[in-house]
ZAFINU-56082 format. One record per residue: residue number from 0; residue in three letters; x, y, z of N, C-alpha, C in turn. Coordinates in steps of 0.1 Angstrom, whole numbers. Each point is the difference from the previous one (the first is absolute). Example, Ala and Ser with C-alpha at 12.3 -4.5 7.8 and 13.67 -1.06 7.14 Angstrom:
2
drenke	dofi	nc1	nc2	nc3	cac1	cac2	cac3	cc1	cc2	cc3
0	Ala	132	-57	78	-9	12	0	9	12	0
1	Ser	-4	11	-7	9	11	0	-8	11	8
***
This chain:
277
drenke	dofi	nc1	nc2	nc3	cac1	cac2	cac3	cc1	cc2	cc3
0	Unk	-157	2355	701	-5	-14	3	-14	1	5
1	Unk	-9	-8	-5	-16	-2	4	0	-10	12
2	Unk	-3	11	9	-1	-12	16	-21	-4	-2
3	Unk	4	-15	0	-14	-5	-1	-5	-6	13
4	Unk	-17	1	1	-6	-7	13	0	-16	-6
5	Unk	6	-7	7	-5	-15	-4	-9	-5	8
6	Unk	-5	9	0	-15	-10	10	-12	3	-14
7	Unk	7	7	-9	-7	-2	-16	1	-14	-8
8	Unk	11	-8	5	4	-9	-5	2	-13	8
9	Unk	0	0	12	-4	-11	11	-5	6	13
10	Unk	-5	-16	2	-11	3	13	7	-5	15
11	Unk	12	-3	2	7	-4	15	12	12	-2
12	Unk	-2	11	-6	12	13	5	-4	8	6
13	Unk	14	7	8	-1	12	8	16	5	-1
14	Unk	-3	12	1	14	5	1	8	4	17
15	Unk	8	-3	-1	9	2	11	2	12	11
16	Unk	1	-1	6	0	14	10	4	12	-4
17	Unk	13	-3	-7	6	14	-7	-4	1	-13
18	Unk	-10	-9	-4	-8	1	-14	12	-2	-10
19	Unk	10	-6	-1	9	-2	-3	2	-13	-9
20	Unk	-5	-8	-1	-4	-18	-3	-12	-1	4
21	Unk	-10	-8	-6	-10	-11	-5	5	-7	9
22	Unk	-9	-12	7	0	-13	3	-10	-9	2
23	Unk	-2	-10	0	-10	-9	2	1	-7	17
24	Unk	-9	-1	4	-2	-7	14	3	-13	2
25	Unk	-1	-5	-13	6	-20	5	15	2	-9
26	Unk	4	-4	-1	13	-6	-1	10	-18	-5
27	Unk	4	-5	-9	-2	-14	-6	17	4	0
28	Unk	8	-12	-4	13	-1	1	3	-6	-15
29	Unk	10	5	-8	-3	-3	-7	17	-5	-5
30	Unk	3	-5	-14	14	-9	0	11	11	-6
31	Unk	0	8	10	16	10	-4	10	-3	9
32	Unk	11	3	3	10	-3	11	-2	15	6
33	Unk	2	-3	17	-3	8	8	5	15	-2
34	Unk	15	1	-9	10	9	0	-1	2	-15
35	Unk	-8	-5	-9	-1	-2	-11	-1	19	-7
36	Unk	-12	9	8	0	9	-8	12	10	5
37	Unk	5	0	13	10	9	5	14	-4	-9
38	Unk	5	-8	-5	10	-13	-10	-4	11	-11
39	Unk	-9	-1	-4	1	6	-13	0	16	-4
40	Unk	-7	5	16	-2	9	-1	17	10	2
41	Unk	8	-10	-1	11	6	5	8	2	-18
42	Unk	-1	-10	-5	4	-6	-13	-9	12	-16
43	Unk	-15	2	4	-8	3	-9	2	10	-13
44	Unk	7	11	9	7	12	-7	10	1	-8
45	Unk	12	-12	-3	9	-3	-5	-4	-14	-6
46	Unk	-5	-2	-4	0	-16	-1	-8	1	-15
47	Unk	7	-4	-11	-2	-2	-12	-13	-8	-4
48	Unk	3	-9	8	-17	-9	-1	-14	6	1
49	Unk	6	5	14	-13	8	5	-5	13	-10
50	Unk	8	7	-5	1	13	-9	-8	-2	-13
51	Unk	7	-15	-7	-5	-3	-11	-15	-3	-1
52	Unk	-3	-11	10	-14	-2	4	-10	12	1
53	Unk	7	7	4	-6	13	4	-8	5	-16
54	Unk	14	-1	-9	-2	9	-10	-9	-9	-9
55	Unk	3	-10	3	-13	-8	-10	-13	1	2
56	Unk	-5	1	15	-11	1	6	-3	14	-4
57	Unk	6	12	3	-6	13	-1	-4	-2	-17
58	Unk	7	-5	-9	0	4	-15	-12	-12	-3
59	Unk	-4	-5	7	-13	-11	-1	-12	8	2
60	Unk	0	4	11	-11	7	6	-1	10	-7
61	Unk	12	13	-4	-7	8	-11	-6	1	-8
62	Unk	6	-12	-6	-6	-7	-16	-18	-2	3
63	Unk	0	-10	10	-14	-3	2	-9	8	4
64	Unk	4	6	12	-10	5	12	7	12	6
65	Unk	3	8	-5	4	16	6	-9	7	6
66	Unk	-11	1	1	-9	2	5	-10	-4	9
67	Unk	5	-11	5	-6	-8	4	6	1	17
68	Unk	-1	-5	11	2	-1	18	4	-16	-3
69	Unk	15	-3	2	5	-13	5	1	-5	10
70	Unk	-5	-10	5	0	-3	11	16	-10	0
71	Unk	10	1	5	9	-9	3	1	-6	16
72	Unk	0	-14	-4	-8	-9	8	15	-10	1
73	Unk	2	5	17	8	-10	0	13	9	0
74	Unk	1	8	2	11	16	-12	13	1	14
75	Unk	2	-8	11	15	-1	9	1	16	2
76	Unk	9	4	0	2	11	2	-2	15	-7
77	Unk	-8	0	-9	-6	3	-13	10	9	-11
78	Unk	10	-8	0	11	0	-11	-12	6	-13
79	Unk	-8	-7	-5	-4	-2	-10	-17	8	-1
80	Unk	-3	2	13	-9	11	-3	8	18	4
81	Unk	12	-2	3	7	13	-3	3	5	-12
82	Unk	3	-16	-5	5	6	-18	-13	7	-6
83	Unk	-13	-8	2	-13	5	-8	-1	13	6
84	Unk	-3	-2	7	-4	18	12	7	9	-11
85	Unk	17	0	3	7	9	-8	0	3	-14
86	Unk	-7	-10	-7	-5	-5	-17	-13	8	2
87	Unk	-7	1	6	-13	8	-5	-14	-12	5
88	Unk	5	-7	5	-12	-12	0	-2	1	18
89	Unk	-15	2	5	-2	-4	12	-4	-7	6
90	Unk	10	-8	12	0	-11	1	-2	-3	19
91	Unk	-5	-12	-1	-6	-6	16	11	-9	0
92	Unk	11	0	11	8	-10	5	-13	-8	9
93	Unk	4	-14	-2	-7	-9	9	6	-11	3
94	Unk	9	0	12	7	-8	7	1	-3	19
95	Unk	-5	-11	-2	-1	-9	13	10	5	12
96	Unk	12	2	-8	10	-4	8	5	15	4
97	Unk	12	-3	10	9	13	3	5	11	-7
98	Unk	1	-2	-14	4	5	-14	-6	20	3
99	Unk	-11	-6	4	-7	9	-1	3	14	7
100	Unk	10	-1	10	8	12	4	8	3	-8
101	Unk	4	-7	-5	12	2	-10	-4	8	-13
102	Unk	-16	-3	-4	-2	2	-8	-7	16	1
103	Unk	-6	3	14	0	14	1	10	11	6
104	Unk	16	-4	0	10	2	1	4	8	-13
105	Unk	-6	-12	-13	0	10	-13	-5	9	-4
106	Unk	-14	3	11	-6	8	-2	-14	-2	-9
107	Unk	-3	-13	-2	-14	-5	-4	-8	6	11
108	Unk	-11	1	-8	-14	3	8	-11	-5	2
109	Unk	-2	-9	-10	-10	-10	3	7	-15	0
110	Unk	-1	-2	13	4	-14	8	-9	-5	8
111	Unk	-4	-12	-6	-7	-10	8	11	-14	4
112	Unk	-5	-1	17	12	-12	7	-10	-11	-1
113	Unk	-2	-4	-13	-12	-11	1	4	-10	-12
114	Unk	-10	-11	2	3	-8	-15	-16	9	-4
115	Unk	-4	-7	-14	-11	1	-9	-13	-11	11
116	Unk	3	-7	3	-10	-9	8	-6	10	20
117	Unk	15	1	0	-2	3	17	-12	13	-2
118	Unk	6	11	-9	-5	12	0	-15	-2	-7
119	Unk	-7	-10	-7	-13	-2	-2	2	10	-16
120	Unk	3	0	-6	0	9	-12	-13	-5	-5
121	Unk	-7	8	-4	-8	1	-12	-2	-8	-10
122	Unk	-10	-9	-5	1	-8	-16	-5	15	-7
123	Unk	4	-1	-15	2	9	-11	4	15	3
124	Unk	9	-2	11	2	11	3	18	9	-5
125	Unk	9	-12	-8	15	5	1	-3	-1	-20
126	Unk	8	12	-4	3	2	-14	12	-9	-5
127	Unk	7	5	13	13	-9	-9	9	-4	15
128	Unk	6	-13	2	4	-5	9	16	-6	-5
129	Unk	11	5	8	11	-9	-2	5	-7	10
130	Unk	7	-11	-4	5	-7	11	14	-9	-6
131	Unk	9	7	1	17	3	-1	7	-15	6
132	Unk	4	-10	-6	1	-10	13	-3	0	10
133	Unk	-14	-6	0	-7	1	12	-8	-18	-4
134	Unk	-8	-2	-9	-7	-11	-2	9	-8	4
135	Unk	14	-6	-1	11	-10	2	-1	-2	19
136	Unk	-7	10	3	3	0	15	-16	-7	7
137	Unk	-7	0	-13	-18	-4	5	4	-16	3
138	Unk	-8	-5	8	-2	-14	-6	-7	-10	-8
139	Unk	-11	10	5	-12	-8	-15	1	15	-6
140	Unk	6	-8	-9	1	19	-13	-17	6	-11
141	Unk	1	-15	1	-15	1	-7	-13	7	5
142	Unk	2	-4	13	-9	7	9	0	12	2
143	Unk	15	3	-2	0	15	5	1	14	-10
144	Unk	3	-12	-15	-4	12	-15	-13	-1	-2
145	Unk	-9	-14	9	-16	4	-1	-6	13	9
146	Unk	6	-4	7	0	14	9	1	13	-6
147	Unk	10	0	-4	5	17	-9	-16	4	-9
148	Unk	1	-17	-8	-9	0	-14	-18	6	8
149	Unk	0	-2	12	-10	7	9	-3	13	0
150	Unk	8	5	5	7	14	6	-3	11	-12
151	Unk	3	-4	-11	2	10	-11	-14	0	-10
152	Unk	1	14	-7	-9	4	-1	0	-11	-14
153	Unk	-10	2	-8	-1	-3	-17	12	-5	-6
154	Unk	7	16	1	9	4	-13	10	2	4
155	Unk	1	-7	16	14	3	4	11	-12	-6
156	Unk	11	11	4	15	-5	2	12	-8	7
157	Unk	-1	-13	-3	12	-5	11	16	-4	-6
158	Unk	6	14	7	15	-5	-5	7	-10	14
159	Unk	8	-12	-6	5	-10	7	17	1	-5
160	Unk	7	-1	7	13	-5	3	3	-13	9
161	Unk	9	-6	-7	-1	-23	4	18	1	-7
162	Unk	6	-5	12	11	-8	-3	-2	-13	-7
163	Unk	11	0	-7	-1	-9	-16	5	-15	2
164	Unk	0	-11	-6	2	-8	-1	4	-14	16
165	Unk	-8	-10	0	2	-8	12	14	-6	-3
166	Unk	9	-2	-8	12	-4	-2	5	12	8
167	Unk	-4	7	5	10	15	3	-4	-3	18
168	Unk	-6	-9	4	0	4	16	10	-9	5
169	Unk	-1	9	14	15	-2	8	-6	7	11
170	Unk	9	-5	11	2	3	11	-8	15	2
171	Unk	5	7	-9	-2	16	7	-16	0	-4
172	Unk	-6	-9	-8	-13	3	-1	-9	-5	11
173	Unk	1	-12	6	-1	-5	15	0	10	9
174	Unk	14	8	-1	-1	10	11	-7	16	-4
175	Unk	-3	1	-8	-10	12	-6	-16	-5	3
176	Unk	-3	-15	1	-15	-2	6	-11	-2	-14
177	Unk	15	-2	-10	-6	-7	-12	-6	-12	-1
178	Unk	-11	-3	-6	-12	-7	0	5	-8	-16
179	Unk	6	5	-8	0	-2	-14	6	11	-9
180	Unk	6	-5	-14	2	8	-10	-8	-1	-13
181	Unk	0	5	-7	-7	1	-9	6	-3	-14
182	Unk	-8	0	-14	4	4	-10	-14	8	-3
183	Unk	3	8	-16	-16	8	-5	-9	-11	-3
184	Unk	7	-12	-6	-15	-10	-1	-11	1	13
185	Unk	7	-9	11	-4	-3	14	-9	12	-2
186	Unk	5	12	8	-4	13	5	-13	6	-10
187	Unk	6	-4	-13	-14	6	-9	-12	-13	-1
188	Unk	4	-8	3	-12	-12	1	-11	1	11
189	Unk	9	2	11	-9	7	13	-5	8	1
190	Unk	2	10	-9	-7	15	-3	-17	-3	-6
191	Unk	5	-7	-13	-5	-1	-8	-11	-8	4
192	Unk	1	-9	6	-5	-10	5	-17	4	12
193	Unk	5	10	9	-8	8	5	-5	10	-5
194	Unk	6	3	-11	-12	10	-11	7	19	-5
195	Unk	13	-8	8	6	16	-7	3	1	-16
196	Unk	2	6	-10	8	5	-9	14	4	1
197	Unk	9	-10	-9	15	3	1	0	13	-13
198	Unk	4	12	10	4	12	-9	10	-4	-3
199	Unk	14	-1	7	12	3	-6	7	-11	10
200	Unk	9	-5	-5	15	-9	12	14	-2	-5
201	Unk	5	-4	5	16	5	-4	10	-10	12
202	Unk	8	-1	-3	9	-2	11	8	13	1
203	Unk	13	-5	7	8	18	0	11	-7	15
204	Unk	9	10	-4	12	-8	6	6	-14	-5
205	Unk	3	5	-16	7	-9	-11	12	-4	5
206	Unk	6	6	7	14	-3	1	2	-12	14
207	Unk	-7	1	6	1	-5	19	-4	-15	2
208	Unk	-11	-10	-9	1	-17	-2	13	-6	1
209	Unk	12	5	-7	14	-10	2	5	2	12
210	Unk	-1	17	8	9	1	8	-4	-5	15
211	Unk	-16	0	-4	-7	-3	15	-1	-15	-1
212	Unk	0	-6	-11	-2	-16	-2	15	-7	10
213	Unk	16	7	-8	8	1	7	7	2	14
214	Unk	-7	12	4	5	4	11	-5	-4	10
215	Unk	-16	-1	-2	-10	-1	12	-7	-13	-4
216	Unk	-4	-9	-10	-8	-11	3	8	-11	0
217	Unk	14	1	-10	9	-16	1	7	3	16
218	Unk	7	11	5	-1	1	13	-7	-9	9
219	Unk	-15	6	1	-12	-6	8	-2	-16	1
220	Unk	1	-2	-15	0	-19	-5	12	-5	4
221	Unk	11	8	0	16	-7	5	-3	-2	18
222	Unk	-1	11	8	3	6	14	-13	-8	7
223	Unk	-13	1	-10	-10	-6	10	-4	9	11
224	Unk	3	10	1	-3	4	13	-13	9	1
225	Unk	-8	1	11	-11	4	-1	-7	13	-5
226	Unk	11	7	9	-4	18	-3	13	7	-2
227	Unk	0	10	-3	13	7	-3	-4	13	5
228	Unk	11	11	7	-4	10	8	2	9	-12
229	Unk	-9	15	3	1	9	-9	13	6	-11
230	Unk	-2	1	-8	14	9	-5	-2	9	-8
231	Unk	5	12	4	-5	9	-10	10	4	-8
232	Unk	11	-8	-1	7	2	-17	4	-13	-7
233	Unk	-13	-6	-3	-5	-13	-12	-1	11	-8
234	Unk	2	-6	-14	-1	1	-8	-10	13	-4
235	Unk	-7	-6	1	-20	9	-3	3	12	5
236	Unk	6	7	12	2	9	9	11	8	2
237	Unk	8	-2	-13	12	9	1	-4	17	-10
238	Unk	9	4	-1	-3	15	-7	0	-5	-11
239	Unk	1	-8	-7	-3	-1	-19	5	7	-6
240	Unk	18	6	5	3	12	-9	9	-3	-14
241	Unk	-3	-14	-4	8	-5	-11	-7	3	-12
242	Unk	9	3	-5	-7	6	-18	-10	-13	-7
243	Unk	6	-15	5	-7	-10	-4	-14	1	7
244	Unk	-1	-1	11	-13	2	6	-9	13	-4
245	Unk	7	7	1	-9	11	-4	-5	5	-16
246	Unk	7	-8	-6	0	-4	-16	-13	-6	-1
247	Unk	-4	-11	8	-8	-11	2	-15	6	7
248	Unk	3	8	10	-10	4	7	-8	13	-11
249	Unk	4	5	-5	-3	11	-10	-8	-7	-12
250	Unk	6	-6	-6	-7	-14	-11	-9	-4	3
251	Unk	-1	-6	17	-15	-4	4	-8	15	4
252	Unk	4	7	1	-12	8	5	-8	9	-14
253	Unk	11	-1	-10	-5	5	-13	-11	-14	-2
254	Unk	5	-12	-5	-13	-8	-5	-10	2	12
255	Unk	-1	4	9	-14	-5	10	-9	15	-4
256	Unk	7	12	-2	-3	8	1	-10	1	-18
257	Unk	8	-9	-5	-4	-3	-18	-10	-9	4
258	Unk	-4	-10	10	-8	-11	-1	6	-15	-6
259	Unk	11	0	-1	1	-9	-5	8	-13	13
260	Unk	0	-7	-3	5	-11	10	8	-2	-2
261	Unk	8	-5	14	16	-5	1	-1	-14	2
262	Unk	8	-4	-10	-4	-19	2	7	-9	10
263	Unk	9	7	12	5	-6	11	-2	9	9
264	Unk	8	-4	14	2	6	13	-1	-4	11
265	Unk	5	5	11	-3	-4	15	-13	4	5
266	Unk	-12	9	-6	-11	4	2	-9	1	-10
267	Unk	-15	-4	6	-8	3	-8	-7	16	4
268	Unk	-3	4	-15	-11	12	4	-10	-2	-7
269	Unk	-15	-1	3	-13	-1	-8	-11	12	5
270	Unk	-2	4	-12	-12	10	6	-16	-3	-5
271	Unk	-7	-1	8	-14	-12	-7	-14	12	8
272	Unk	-9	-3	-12	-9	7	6	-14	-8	1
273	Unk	-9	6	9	-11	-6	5	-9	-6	-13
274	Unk	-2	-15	3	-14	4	-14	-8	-13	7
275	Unk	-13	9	3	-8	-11	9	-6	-13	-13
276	Unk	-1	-12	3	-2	-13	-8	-16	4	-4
***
């Protein structure tokens, strides 16, 4: 693993006493639930959703940018810069929050406890940036893919992951510090709109719109109730060890890996690259 100085790449870092984590000096609060990354970090390792996501994201970034320093922005407990690390891709977790022990528990080595703003990063300074359901949690989202669309160099790379459809929220999206869902129109209009190129998008997680429409949003519209406490065996989060599911998850990972798009799902994936107007 390539341990990097980020004081190459922003101007408010320092590393930690045991040189162990990156951090920034100011500090912003931002819309996750308090328990939010320790919840998952319990769940991450068995949990089908989390796994698949995984495999889509690694098989994206090969495709595009193997070569390239990802910055994952926003990355919880760095579930997903573990997978790259161990794929061959070197990667900067960058998360605000608590996650971030957790995340050098895995044994990551470049961790910054910051957002992209606190830590002063660099304009043209990131190749390729991901941010994993993380925009859902912005409030002005616009502002903050102008931001990215800052940050990066020319010819860089931004892979995005967006929970799918506004008929799909419920309660548990309220309590996740969800802002909004998406479809690829929305998400690629706002891209586009600020000046990126849509490389490639997809949805993924074909099977999960009836059961979460079911389980979790006519629920939410029936019960009314405001928030709903964690659970880590919904649907999304169980082991996936059914031949149906895994029938399903294999299908999608062959078309993403072909390029080709999936015309439903509970998530968006778009990967868009810089192209100044």
């Amino acid at each position: 693993m390539n341990i990097l100085d980020l004081n190459n790449y922003a101007n408010n870092v320092a590393l930690n006493t045991d040189n162990s984590i990156w951090h920034s000096k100011t500090k912003r609060k931002v819309s996750y639930p308090n328990n939010g990354n320790d919840d998952n970090f319990e769940i991450e390792d068995n949990s089908f959703w989390f796994q698949h996501r995984n495999n889509c994201i690694i098989a994206s970034v090969k495709k595009y940018c193997p070569n390239e320093i990802l910055f994952d922005v926003g990355g919880g407990n760095g579930f997903v810069s573990k997978g790259l690390e161990d794929s061959g891709i070197t990667t900067v977790l960058v998360e605000p929050g608590n996650g971030v022990i957790n995340a050098k528990r895995r044994g990551l080595k470049n961790i910054l406890n910051s957002t992209l703003e606190d830590a002063k990063f660099k304009k043209l300074s990131l190749s390729a940036i991901g941010v994993f359901d993380v925009i859902e949690h912005i409030p002005n989202d616009i502002e903050f893919l102008q931001s990215l669309f800052a940050y990066m160099k020319e010819s860089g790379l931004l892979f995005i992951t967006v929970p799918a459809y506004s008929f799909l929220w419920s309660n548990d999206d309220k309590f996740a510090g969800h802002y909004r869902r998406y479809t690829l129109k929305s998400i690629k209009k706002k891209l586009t709109d600020i000046g990126f190129n849509i490389k490639y998008s997809t949805y993924f997680f074909s099977f999960l719109p009836l059961p979460v429409f079911f389980l979790r949003t006519i629920p939410s519209i029936i019960k009314k109730k405001e928030q709903v406490a964690f659970n880590k065996n919904i649907i999304e989060h169980n082991k996936g060890k059914g031949l149906f599911i895994q029938k399903v998850l294999k299908t999608e990972l062959i078309a993403i890996n072909s390029k080709r798009s999936i015309p439903f799902g509970s998530s968006c994936l778009v990967i868009a690259s810089k192209n100044f107007k």
